[in-house]
N, C-alpha and C positions, 0 to 999 in steps of 0.2 A: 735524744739522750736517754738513755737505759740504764736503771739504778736496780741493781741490785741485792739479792738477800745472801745474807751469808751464815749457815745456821752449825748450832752447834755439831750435829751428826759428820757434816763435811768437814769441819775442824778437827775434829775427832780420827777422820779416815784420812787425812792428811797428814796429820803429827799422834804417831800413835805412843808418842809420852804422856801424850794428855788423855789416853785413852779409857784411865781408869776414873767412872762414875763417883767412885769413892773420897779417893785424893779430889777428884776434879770435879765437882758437882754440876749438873746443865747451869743454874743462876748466876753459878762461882764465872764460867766462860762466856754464858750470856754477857756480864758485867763488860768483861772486858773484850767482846766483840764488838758493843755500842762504845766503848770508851776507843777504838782502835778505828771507828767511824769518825769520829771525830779528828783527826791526821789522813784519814784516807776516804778520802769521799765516794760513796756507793754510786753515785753519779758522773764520775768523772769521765770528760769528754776523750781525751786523750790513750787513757790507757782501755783496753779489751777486757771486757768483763770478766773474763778468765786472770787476767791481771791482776784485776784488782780487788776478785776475790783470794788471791793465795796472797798479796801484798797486806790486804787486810787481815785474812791469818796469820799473818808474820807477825802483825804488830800486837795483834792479842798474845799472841804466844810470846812475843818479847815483853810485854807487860804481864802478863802472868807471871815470869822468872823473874821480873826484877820485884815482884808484889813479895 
């Protein structure tokens, strides 16, 4: 099982709404890339690591818009 890291720079170059440092702080998206582990496990046996790092950026980026 392979767990993976999903950092902010890669969130950033995958959704470049979130791209500005200003509106978007590293801590602000750090926050909710740990909070978006928690519904999407960095572990998970099932899905391809590639999976379930942009599944996990889904889910910060959809908690970020509804915060």
């Amino acid at each position: 099982m392979s767990q993976i890291d999903v950092d902010v720079k890669s969130l950033r170059e995958a959704f470049p709404e979130f791209a500005s440092e200003c509106v978007y702080p590293d801590g602000y998206i750090k926050r909710f890339l740990t909070q978006a582990t928690m519904y999407i496990s960095r572990d998970n046996r099932v899905l391809r690591a590639e999976v379930r790092e942009l599944g996990i950026q889904y889910m910060a980026c959809h908690l970020m818009a509804l915060s």
